[in-house]
C-alpha positions as CSV (number, residue, x, y, z in Angstrom):
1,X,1.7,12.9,13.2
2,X,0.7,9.8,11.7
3,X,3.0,6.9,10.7
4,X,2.8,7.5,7.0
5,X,4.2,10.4,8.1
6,X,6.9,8.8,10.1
7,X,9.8,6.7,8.5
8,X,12.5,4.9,10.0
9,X,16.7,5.1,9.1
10,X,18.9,1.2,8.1
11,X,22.1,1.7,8.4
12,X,24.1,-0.9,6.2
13,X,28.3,-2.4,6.9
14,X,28.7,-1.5,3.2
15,X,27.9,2.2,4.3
16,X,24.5,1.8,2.4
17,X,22.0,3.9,4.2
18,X,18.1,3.4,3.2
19,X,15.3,5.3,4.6
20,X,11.7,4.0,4.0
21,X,8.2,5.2,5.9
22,X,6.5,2.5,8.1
23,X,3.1,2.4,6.2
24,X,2.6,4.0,2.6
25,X,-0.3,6.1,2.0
26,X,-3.1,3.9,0.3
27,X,-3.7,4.9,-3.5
28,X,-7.3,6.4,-4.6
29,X,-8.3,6.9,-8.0
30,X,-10.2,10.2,-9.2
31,X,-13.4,9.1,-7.5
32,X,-11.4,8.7,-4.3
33,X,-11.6,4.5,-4.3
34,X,-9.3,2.7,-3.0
35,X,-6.7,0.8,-5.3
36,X,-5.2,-2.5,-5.0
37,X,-1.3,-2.9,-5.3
38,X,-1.8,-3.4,-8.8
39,X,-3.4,0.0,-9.3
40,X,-7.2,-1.9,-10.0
41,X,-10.3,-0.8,-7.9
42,X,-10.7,-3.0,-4.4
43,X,-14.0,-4.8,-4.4
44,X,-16.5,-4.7,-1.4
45,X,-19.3,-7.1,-1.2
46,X,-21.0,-8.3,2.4
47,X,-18.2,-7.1,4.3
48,X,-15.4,-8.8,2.0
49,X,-12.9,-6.7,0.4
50,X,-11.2,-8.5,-2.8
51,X,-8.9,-7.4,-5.6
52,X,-10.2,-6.9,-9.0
53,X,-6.4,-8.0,-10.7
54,X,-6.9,-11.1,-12.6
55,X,-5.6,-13.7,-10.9
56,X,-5.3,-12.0,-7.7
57,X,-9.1,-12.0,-6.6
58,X,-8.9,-14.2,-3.5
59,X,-5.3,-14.1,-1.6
């Protein structure tokens, strides 16, 4: 079992209960690359991996 697989239980006062997964599995597109957050393509050049969102290129 992997930890996307595993999730963990938070049990509010107010009675709320919320379940969430320690890690998400990471988002491909149809040729299997990997997606930034904001569903655009990851860049890789010399062993730097950038976003290509506007804005969001070097954080």
């Amino acid at each position: 079992m992997t930890m996307t697989n595993k999730s963990f239980t938070i049990r509010y006062q107010n009675g709320i209960i919320r379940e969430n997964r320690y890690l998400e599995p990471i988002r491909v597109n149809e040729d299997e690359e990997m997606l930034d957050p904001f569903l655009n393509r990851y860049y890789y050049n010399k062993g730097r991996v950038r976003s290509n969102t506007k804005g969001y290129e070097s954080w």
